[in-house]
C-alpha positions in Angstrom: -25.5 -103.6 65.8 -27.5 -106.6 65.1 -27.1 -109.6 67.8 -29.0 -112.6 68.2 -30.5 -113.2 71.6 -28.0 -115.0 73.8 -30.2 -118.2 73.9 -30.8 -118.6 70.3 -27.0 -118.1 69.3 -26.3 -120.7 72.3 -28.6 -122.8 71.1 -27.0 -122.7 67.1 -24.0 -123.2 67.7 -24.6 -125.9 70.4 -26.4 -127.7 68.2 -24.2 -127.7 65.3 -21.3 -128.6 67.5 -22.9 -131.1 69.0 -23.8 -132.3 65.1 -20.3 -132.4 64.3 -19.0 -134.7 67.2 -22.4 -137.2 66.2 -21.3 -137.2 62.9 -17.7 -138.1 63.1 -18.6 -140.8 65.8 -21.5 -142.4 63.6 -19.6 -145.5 63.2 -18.0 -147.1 66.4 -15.6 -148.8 64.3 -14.7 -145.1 62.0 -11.4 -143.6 63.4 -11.4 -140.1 64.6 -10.8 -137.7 62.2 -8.5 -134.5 62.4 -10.8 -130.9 62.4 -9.7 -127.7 61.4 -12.6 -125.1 63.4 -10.8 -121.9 61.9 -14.1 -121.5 59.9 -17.2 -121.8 61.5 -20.3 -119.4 62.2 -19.6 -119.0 65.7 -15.8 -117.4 64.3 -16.7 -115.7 61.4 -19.7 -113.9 62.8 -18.1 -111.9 64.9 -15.6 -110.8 62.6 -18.4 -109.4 59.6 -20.2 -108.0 62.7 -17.7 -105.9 63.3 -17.3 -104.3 59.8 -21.0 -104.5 59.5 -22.4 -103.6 62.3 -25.8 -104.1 60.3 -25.5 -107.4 59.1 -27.1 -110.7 60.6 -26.7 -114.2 60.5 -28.7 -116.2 57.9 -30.3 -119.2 60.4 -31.3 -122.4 59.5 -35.3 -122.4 60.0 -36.7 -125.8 57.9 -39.9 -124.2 55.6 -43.4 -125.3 55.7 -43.4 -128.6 53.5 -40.1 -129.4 53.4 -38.9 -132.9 54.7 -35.2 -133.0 55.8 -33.1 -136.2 56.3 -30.1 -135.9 58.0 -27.1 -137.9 57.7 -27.2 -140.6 54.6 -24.2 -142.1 53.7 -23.6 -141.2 49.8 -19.8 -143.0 50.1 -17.7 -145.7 52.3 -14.0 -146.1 52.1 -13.2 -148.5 53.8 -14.5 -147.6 57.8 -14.7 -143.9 56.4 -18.2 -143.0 55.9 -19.4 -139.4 53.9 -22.6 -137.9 54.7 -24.9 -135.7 53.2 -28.4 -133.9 54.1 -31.4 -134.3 52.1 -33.8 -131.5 51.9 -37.2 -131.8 49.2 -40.8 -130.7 49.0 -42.5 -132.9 51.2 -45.6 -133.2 48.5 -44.1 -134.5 45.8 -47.1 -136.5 44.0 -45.7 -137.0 39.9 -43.3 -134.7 39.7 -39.5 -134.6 39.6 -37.6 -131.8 40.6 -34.0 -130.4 39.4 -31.0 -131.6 41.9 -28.6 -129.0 43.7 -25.7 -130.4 45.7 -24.3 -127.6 47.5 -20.7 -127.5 48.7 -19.2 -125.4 51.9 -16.0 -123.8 51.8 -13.2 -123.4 54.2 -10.4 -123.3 52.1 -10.3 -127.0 50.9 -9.3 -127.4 55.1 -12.3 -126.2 57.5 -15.9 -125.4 57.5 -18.9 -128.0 57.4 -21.7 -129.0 55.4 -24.5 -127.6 57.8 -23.6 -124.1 57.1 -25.3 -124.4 53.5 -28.5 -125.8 55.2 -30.2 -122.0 55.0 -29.6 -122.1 51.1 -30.5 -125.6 50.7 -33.8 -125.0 52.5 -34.8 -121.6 50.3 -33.6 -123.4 46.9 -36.1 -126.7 48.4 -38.6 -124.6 49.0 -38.7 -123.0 45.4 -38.9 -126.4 44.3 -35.6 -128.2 44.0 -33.9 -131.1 45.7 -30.9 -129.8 47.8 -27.9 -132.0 49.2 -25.4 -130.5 51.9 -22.7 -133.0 51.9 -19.7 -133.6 53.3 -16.1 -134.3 51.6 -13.0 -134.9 53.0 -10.3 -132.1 53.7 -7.0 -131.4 53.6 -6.4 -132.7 57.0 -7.4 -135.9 56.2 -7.5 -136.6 53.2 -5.2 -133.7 50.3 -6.2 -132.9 47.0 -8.3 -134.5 45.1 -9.6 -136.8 47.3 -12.4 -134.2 47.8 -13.3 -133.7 43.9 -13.6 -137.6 44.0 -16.0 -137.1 47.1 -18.2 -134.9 45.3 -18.1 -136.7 42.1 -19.8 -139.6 44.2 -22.2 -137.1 45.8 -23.7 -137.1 42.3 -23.2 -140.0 41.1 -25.6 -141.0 44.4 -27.8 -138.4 43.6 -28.6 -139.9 39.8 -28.8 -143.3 41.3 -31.3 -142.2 43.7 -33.3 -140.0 41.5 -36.2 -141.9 41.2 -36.8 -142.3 45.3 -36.6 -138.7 45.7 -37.9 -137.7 42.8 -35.7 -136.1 41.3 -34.9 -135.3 37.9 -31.3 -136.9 36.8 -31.2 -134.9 33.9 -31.3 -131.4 36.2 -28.6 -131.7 38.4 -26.4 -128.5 39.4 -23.5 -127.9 41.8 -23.7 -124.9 43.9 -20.6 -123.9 45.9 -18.9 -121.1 48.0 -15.3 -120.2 48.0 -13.3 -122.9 48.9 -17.0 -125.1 47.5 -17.1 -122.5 44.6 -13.8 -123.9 43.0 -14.9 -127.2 43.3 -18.7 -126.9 42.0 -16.9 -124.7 39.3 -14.4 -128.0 38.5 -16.6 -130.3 38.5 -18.5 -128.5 35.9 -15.7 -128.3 33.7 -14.5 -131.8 34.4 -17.9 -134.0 33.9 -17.2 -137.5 33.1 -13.4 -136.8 32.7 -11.8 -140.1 33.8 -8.7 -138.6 36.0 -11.1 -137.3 38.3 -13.7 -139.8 38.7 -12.3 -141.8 41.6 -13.1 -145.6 41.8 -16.5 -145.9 41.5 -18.4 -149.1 41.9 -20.8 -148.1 38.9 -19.4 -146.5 35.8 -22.3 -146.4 34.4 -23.4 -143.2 35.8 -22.6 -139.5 34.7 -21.3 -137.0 36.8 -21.9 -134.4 34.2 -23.9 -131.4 35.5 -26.1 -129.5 33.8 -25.4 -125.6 36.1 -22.8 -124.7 38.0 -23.4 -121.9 41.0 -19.8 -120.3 41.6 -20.2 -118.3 45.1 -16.6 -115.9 45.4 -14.5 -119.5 44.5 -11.4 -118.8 42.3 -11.0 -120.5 38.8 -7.1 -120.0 38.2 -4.7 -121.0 41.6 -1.6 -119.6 39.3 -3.0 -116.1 39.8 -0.4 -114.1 42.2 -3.3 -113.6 44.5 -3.7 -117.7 45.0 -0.2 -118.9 44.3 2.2 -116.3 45.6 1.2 -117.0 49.7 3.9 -119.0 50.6 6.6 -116.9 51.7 6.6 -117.9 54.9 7.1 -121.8 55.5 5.5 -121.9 59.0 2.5 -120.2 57.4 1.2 -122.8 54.3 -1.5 -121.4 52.2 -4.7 -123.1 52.0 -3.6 -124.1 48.8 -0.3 -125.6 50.0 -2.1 -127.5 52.5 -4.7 -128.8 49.7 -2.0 -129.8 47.1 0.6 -131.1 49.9 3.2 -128.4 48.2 3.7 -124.8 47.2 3.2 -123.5 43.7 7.1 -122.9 43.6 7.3 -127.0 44.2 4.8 -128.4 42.6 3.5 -125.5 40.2 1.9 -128.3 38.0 -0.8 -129.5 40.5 -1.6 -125.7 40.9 -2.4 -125.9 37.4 -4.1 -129.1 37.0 -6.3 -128.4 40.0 -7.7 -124.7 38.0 -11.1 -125.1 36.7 -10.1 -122.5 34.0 -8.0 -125.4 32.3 -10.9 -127.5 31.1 -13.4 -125.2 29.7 -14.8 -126.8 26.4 -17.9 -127.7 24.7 -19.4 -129.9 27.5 -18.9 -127.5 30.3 -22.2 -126.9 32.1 -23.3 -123.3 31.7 -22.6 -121.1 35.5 -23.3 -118.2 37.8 -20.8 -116.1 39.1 -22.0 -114.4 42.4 -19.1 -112.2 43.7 -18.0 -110.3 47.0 -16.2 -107.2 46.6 -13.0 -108.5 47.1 -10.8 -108.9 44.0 -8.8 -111.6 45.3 -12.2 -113.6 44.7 -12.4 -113.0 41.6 -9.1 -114.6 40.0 -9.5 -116.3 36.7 -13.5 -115.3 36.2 -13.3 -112.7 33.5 -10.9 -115.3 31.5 -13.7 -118.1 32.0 -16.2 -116.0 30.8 -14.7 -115.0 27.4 -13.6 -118.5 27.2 -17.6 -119.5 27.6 -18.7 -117.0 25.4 -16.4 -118.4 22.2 -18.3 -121.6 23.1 -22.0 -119.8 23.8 -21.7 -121.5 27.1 -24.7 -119.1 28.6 -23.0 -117.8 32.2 -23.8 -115.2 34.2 -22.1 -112.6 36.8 -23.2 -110.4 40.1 -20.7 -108.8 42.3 -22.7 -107.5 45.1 -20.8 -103.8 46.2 -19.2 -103.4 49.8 -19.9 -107.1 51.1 -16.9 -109.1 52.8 -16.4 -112.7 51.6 -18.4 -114.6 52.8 -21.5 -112.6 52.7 -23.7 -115.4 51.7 -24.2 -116.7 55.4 -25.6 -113.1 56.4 -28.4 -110.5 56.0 -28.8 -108.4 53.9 -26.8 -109.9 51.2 -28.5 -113.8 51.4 -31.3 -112.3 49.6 -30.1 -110.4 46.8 -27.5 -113.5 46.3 -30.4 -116.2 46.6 -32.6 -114.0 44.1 -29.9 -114.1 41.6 -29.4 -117.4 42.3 -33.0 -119.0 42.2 -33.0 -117.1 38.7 -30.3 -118.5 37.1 -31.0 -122.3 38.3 -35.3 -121.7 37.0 -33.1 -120.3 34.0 -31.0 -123.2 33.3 -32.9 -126.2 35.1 -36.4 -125.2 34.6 -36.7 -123.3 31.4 -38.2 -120.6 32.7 
């Protein structure tokens, strides 16, 4: 079985603790906020190792010619600041590259933006703009406080374009289970004014033109999403996104499914899949819907790989080849 050295691992996870507790104290006058740690690297590692005794963590290593800046504020509420991490080719000279702003799962309740920093390095390095950002979860803030979060991610992004070069007419979401959904919603849901928050400038789109779905669900009616909460001392991640079951409040279970606003102006995606089925719930149905449209999409399920197989070796590179392709594809013409 694969293990990183002691020292290294130490050092990773030290480091991206130590990130975390920086972060939330940025501000002296920002309150503490509430974490949920059930998802992290140094949890979930374990756990695939175990299955897979071949598998490895994917670690963050910054490429040759790629600057990184950590920590700008894309939104304020009030004391509350949001942070994302900026990662570009560090010769840019006349040209503007496509946007990706990449969104960590967790279940809508845990996980952090860092973990996305190996993807958002390969995608920079192949000549894109990446984000990692951070949006507000369940425990501080429920459902869809984090839609309007992201929403301002790329509204920043556009308003920003021309500093970092980048092109505001090529900007995608790209998003793992819990980040899947969303970058799959706010696909769907460009410009729709429900969803856009309270932004300072309406001026500026938050239409995207791709959409990278990594294992996130489309339909939370599905059985497999909405029929969890049996046990009251045990609330789905769901129930703790929407602040009720789907037997209380099967509405918002509804409203919150990217499958509900497929139409002419949805941007065209990538489904990358685990083998797990559960993972799966409402893609096929998006698909056909896409196709009535000729909404171009595409989908990979990757055999015998556990959910969240895009933070590990081997399956990081068949997912980041698929992915690379689709976004040159759909952003680049090629």
């Amino acid at each position: 079985m694969y293990t990183p050295s002691k020292s290294i691992r130490t050092l990773f996870f030290t480091s991206i603790s130590l990130l975390a507790v920086l972060f939330s104290q940025l501000s002296g006058q920002q309150k503490e906020i509430s974490r949920d740690t059930s998802f992290t690297l140094d949890n979930t590692a374990p756990k695939v190792y175990k299955q897979y005794p071949h598998a490895r963590l994917v670690v963050a290593i910054l490429p040759d010619g790629i600057a990184a800046e950590e920590n700008i504020v894309y939104a304020r509420y009030k004391e509350r600041e949001l942070h994302l991490d900026l990662f570009s080719p560090r010769e840019k000279g006349e040209a503007f590259h496509p946007g990706v702003i990449l969104i960590h799962g967790g279940g809508w309740r845990s996980g952090h933006r860092q973990m996305e920093w190996p993807m958002a390095q390969y995608l920079a390095a192949r000549g894109y703009v990446t984000a990692t950002v951070e949006y507000r979860l369940s425990m501080e803030a429920r459902y869809p406080a984090g839609v309007y979060d992201l929403k301002a991610a790329i509204r920043w992004m556009r308003a920003n374009a021309a500093r970092h070069h980048i092109d505001p007419n090529k900007i995608a979401v790209y998003g793992c289970s819990a980040g899947g959904e969303l970058a799959a919603f706010l696909g769907t849901t460009g410009d729709v004014k429900k969803f856009e928050g309270s932004p300072e400038d309406t001026t500026i789109s938050t239409r995207v033109q791709a959409v990278v779905d990594v294992d996130g669900v489309l339909d939370f009616t599905t059985p497999a999403e909405s029929a969890k909460d049996g046990d009251p001392t045990k609330p789905s991640a769901g129930k703790s996104w929407f602040g009720a079951s789907y037997a209380e409040n099967p509405e918002i279970w509804r409203e919150a499914s990217p499958i509900n606003y497929v139409d002419a102006g949805a941007a065209p995606i990538l489904f990358v899949n685990s083998s797990l089925e559960r993972f799966h719930a409402g893609r096929d149905e998006m698909i056909g819907q896409l196709n009535e449209l000729r909404i171009y999409s595409e989908v990979h399920t990757i055999p015998d790989t556990p959910h969240p197989f895009w933070l590990f070796h081997p399956w990081f590179e068949e997912a980041s080849g698929y992915i690379v392709t689709f976004l040159d594809k759909t952003l680049k013409g090629k």
